[in-house]
C-alpha positions in Angstrom: 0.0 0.0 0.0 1.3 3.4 -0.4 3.0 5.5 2.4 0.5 8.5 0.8 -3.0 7.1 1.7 -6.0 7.5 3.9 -8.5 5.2 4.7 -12.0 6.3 5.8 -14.8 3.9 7.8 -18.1 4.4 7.3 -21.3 2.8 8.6 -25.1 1.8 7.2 -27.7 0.8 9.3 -29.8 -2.5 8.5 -32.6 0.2 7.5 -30.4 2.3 5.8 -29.4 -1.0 3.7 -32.9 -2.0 2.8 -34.0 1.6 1.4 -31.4 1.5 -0.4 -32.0 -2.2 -2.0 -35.8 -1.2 -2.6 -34.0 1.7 -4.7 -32.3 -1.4 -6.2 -35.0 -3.0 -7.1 -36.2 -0.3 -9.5 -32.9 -0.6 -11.2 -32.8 -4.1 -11.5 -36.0 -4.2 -13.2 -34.8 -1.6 -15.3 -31.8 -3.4 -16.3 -33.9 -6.9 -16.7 -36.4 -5.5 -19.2 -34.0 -3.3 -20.8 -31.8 -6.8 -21.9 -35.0 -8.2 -23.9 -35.0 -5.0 -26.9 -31.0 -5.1 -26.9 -30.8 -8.6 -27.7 -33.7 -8.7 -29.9 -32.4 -5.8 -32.0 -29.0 -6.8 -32.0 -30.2 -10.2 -33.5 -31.7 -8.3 -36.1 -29.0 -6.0 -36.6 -26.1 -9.4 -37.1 -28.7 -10.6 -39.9 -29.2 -7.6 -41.5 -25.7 -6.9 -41.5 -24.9 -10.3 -42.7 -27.6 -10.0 -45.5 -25.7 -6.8 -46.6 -22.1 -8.2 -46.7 -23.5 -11.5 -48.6 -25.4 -9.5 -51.0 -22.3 -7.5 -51.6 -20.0 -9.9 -52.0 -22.1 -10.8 -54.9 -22.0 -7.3 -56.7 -18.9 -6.2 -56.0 -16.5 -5.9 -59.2 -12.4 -5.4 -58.6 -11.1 -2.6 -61.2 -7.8 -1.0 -61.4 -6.8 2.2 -59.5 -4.8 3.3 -62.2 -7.3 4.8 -64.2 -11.6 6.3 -63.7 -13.9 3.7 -65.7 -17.3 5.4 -66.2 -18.6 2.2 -67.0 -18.4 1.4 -62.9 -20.3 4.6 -61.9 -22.4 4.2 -59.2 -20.9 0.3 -59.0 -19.8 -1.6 -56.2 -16.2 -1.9 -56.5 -13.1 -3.0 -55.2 -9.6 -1.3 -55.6 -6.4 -2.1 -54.8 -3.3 1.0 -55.1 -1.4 3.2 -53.0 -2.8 5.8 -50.9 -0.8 9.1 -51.1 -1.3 12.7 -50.3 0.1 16.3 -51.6 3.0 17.6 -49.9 3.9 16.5 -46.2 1.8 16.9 -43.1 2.9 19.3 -40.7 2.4 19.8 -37.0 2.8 23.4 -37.2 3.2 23.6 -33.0 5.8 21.5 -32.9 7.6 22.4 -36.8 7.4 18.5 -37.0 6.2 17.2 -40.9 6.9 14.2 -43.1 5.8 12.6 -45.9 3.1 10.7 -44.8 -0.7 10.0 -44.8 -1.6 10.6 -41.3 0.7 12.3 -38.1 -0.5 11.7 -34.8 0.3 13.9 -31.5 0.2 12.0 -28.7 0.5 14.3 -25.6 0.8 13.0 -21.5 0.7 15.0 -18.3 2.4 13.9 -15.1 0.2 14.3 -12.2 -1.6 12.9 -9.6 -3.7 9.8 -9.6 -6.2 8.3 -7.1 -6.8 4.9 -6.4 -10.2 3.8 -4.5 -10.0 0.7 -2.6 -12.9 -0.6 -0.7 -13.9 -3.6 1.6 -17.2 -4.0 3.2 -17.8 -6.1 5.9 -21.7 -7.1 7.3 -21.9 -6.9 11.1 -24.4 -8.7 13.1 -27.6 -7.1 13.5 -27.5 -6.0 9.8 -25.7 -3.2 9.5 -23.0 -3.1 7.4 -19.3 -1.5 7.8 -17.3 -0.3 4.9 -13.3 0.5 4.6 -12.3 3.0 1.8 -8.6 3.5 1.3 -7.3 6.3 -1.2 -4.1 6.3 -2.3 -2.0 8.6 -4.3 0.6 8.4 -7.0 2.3 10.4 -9.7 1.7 8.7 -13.0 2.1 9.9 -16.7 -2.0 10.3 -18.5 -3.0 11.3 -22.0 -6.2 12.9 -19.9 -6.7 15.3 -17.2 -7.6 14.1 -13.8 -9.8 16.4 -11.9 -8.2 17.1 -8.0 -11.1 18.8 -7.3 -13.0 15.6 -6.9 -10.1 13.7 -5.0 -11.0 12.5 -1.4 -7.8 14.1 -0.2 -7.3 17.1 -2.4 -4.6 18.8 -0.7 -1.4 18.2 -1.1 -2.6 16.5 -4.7 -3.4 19.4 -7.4 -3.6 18.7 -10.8 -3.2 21.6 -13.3 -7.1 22.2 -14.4 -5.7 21.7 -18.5 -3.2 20.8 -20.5 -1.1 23.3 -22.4 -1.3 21.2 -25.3 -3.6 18.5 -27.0 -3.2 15.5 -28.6 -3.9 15.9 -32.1 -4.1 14.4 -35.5 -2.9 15.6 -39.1 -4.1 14.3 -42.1 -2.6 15.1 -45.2 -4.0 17.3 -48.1 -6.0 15.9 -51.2 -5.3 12.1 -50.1 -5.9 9.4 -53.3 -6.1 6.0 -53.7 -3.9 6.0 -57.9 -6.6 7.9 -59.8 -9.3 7.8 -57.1 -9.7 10.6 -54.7 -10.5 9.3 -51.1 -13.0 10.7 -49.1 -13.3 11.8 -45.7 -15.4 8.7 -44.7 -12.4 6.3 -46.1 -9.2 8.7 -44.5 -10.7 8.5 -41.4 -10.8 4.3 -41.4 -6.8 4.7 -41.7 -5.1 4.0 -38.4 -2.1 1.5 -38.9 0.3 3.8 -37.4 3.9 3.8 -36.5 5.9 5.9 -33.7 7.6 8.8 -35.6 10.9 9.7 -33.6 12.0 13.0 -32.5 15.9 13.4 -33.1 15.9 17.5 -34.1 15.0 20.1 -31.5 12.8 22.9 -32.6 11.6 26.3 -30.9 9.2 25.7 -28.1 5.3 26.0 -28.9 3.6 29.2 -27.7 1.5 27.5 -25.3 4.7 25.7 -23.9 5.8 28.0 -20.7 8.1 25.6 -19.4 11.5 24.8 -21.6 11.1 22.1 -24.1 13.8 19.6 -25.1 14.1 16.3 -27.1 14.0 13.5 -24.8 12.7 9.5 -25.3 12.4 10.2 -28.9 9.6 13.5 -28.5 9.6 16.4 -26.7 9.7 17.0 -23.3 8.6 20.0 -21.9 9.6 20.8 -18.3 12.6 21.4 -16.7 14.1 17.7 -15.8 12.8 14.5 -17.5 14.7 12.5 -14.9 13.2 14.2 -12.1 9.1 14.8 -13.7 7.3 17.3 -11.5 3.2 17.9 -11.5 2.9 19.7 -15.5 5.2 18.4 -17.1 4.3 17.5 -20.1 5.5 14.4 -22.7 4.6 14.7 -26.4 5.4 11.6 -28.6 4.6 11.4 -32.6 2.9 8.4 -34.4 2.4 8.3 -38.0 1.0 6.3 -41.1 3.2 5.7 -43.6 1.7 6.2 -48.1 1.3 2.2 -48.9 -0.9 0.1 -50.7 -5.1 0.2 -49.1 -7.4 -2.2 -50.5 -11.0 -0.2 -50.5 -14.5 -1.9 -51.2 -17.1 1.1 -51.8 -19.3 3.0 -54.4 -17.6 4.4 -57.1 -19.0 8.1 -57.9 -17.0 9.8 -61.0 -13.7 9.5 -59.6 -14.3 8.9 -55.7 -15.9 6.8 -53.7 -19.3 6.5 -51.4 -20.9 4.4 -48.9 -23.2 1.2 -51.3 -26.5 0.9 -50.0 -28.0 -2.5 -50.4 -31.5 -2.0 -50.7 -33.0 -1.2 -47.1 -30.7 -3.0 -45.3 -27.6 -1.2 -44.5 -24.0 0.1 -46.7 -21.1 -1.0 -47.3 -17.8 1.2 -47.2 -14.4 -0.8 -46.3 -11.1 -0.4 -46.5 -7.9 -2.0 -44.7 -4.0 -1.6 -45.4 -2.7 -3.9 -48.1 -3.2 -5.5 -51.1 -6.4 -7.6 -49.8 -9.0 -9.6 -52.0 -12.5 -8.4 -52.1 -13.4 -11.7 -50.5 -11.2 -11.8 -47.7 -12.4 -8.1 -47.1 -15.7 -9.0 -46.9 -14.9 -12.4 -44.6 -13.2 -10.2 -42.3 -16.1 -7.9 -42.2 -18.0 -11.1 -41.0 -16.2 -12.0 -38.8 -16.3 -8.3 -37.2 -19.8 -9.0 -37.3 -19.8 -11.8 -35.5 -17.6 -10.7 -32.9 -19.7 -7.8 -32.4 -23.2 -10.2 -32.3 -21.7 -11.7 -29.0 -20.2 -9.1 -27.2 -23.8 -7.7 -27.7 -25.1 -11.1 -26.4 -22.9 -10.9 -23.1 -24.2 -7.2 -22.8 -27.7 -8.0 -22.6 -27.1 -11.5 -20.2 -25.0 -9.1 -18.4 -28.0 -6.8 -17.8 -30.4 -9.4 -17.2 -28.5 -10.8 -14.8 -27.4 -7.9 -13.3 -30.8 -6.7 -12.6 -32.2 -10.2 -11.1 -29.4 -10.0 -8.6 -30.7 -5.9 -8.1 -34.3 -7.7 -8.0 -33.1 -9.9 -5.1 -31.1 -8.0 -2.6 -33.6 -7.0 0.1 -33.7 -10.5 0.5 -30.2 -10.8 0.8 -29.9 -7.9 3.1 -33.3 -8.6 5.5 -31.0 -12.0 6.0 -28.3 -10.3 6.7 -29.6 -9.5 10.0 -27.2 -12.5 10.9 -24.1 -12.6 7.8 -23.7 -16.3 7.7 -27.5 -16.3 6.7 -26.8 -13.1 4.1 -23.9 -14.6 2.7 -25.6 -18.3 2.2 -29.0 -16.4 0.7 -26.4 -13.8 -1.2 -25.0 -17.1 -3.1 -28.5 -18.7 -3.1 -29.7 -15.4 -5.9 -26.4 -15.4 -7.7 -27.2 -18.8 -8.6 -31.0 -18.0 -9.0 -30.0 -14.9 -11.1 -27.5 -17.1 -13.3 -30.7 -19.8 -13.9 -32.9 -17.1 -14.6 -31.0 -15.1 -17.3 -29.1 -17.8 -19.2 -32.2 -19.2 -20.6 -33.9 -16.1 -20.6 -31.2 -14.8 -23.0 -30.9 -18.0 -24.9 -34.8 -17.8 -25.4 -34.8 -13.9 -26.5 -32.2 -14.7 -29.1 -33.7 -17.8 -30.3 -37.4 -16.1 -30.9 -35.6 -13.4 -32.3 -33.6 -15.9 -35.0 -37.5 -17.5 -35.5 -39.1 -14.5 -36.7 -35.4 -13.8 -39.7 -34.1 -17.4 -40.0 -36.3 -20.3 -38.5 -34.0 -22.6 -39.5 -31.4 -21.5 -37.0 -34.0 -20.0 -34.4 -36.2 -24.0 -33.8 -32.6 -25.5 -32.6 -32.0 -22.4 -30.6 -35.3 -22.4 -28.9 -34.8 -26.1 -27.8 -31.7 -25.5 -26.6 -33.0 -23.0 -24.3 -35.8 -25.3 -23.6 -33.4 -28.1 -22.4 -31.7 -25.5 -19.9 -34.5 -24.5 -18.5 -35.5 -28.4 -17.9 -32.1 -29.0 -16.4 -32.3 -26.0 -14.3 -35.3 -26.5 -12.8 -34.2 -30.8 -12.2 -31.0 -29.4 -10.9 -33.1 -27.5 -8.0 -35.3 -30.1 -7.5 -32.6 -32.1 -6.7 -31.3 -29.4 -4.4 -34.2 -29.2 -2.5 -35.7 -32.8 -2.3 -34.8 -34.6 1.6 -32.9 -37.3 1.5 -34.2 -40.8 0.8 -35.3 -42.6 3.9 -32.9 -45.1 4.8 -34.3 -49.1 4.0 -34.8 -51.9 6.5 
């Protein structure tokens, strides 16, 4: 533990506890019906989405960069070529350009950090006892942390700002061979690289303290090897010209989102010379990803909210712990029976109404869950046999 910490005890009556678990309760319910609409429209959304990359897939046409065709207008298509842009790109702060697509200022502030510890402990009677240790370091953050809402505030100011931002270049007029690419495409571009510092230059205006080259950026305070509360480290990433493989609508001599019919657009790109079908596999497989991290937001929720739904139980136990503790574990495992098939249900009715095929063996999988849950507390809760003879 650090030497600079302060721990504070506070106390909550069993009363205290249970308003605040009826306030719970209206939460939890929240949370529990609010899981139903998320997983049903994320359902919909992975189909849709799927229906729009297959459909794709199927129109798209791969032409060369090297020249406009005006026989592709308003086309799917796929191009492979180098992506390039006029000039260099210049951080005009720091007098810091190079020939690339993209520059990146990457800026950290040392200050002061808080760390929030707790443990709670129940007490018998009901009431409840909590420990809250706050401790405090110096650490280097790309974002400012407010003092002002630190426990322990003296002693541990942070500037309110930073002198300087982070910031991003792009570069002017950037094209993909005879292709100009648009804003939408640019902004998809973020393979970058760290772009060392090896050449001092003046000190931006903002800068009040000294600035020097240090760690391959720029360093502005007094002593890098002895950081003080300000001081300020600015690094540089950047993305080098290179060959982009883009899947989009060609319009005269750029390029726009595809609509496919009403179901959503299409508009990829990644770095490399990449087939139109492995761009549009990947782009499954994103989708898929994304489908059950959605999933495990909306079980989450559910069972989240039956747990919410359950503790003034848990806390009227808690009169005596032992008894809180055993009925605490008692509605985890209730809120774990409850939403598992819950979700498994919401997703499979949701499958029924765009693909039955894949929603019937869903549904009955959810079905045999349930089955098994409810045998599993029967077996739980059924006395012992009688012993024979």
């Amino acid at each position: 533990m650090s030497n600079d910490s302060v721990s504070v005890t506070t106390s909550k009556s069993w009363f205290s506890r249970i308003g605040g678990a009826v306030v719970g309760v209206l939460v939890g319910l929240f949370l529990f019906l609010a899981a139903f609409p998320l997983l049903t429209w994320n359902e919909g959304r992975a189909i849709k989405r799927a229906k729009t990359l297959q459909m794709g897939s199927k129109a798209v046409v791969s032409v060369s960069a090297a020249a406009v065709d005006a026989a592709n207008e308003g086309r799917l298509v796929h191009v492979n070529g180098d992506v390039a842009v006029e000039g260099e790109v210049t951080d005009a702060d720091f007098g810091v350009s190079a020939p690339v697509i993209k520059l990146r200022r990457n800026v950290e502030m040392y200050q002061w950090a808080e760390e929030k510890k707790s443990e709670t402990k129940s007490k018998l009677g009901g009431g409840e006892e909590t420990v809250t240790t706050y401790s405090y370091s110096k650490k280097w953050s790309s974002g400012v942390m407010d003092s002002s809402e630190f426990h322990k505030q003296e002693g541990h100011e942070n500037p309110g700002g930073m002198a300087l931002e982070s910031e991003t270049f792009v570069g002017e007029n950037p094209t993909i061979g005879a292709f100009e690419m648009p804003e939408s495409l640019t902004g998809m571009i973020s393979n970058f690289r760290p772009l060392p510092i090896t050449e001092k230059t003046d000190a931006p205006a903002a800068a009040e303290e000294p600035m020097q080259v240090f760690d391959d950026g720029f360093y502005v305070g007094k002593n890098p090897k002895m950081p003080v509360v300000g001081d300020l480290k600015i690094q540089f990433e950047a993305v080098d010209p290179g060959p982009y493989s883009v899947v989009a609508r060609q319009i005269q001599n750029t390029f726009e989102p595809y609509m496919v019919e009403n179901l959503g657009n299409i508009e990829l790109l990644e770095p490399g010379t990449v087939s139109a079908a492995t761009m549009f596999a990947n782009e499954q497989q994103g989708n898929v990803i994304l489908t059950w991290i959605l999933r495990l937001a909306g079980f989450v929720m559910m069972f989240l909210g039956v747990l919410l739904i359950g503790q003034p139980l848990v806390v009227f136990a808690d009169v005596i712990p032992f008894f809180g503790s055993l009925l605490g574990a008692g509605v985890g495992l209730m809120a774990l029976m409850i939403s598992l098939p819950l979700t498994l249900i919401t997703v499979a009715l949701a499958w029924l109404a765009y693909r039955p095929l894949i929603g019937v063996p869903l549904l009955v999988a959810a079905v045999v869950s349930v089955v098994f849950g409810i045998r599993a507390l029967r077996r739980k809760n059924s006395p012992p046999p009688l012993p024979v003879g």
